[in-house]
C-alpha positions in Angstrom: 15.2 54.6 -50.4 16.9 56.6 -47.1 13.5 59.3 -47.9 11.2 56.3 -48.0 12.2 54.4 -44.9 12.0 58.4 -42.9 8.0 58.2 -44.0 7.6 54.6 -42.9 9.6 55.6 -39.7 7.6 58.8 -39.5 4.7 57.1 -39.6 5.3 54.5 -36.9 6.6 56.9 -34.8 3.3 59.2 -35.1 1.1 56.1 -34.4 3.0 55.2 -31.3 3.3 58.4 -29.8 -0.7 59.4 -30.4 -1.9 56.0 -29.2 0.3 56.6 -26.2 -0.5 60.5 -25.3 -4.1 59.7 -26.6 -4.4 57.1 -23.6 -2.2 58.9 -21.3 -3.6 62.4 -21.5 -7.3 62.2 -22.9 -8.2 63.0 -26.5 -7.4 67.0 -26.8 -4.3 67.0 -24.2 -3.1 63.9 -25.8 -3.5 65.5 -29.5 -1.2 68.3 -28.5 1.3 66.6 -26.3 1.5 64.0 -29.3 2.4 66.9 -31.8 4.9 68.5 -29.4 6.5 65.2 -29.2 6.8 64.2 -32.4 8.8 67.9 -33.4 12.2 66.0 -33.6 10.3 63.6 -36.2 8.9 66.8 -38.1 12.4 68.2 -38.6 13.7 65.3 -39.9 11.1 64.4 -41.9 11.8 67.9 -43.6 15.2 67.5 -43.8 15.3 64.6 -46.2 12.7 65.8 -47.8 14.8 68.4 -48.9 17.9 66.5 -49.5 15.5 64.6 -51.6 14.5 67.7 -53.1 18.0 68.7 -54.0 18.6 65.6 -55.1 16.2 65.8 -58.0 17.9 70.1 -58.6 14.8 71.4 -56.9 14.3 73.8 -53.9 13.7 72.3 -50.7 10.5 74.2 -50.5 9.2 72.1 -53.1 8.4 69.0 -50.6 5.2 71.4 -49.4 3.3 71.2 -53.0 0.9 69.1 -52.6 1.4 65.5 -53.2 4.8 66.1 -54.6 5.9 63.4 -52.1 4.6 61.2 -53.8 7.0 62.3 -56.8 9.4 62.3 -54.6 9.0 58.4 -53.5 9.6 57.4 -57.2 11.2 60.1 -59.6 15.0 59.3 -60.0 17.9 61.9 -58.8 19.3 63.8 -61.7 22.4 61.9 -63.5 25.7 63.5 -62.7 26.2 67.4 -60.4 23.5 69.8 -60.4 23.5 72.9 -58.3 23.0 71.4 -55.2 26.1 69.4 -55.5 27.3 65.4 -56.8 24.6 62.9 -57.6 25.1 60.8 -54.3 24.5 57.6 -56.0 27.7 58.4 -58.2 29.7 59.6 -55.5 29.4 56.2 -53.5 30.5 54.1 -56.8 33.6 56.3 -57.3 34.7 55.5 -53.9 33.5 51.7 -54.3 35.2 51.4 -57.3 38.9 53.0 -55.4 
């Protein structure tokens, strides 16, 4: 769910900021001001993408095959630890459940 919402987020963001540079700074200025403005995004749009990664006991390099996102949207997380550490779905019932 938290990788889902960070495309939806990632891709309102990215509309927002190129309509605004776009009308602010031409077509080509806008395009790169746009791209350097929207780094933050990038980074954390790779950073649950490879918490997501981990999550399924995959490298965090995987994210960059192509269309493995889409994988990503709807495989479930392994069941139980795997070497990335604790299933976090497990981890938040065990301290529901205290």
């Amino acid at each position: 769910m938290e990788y889902g919402l960070t495309i939806v987020i990632y891709y309102v963001i990215g509309l927002l900021v190129g309509f605004i540079c776009g009308i602010a700074a031409g077509p080509g200025a806008g395009w790169v001001l746009a791209h350097v403005l929207m780094i933050p995004v990038y980074i954390a749009l790779i950073t649950q993408g490879a918490k997501r990664c981990h999550d399924l006991g995959h490298s965090g390099l995987w994210q960059f095959i192509p269309f493995y996102v889409l994988f990503l949207l709807f495989a479930d997380g392994d069941a139980g630890e795997n070497e990335y550490g604790e299933n976090p779905k497990e981890v938040k019932e065990q301290y529901a459940e205290q």
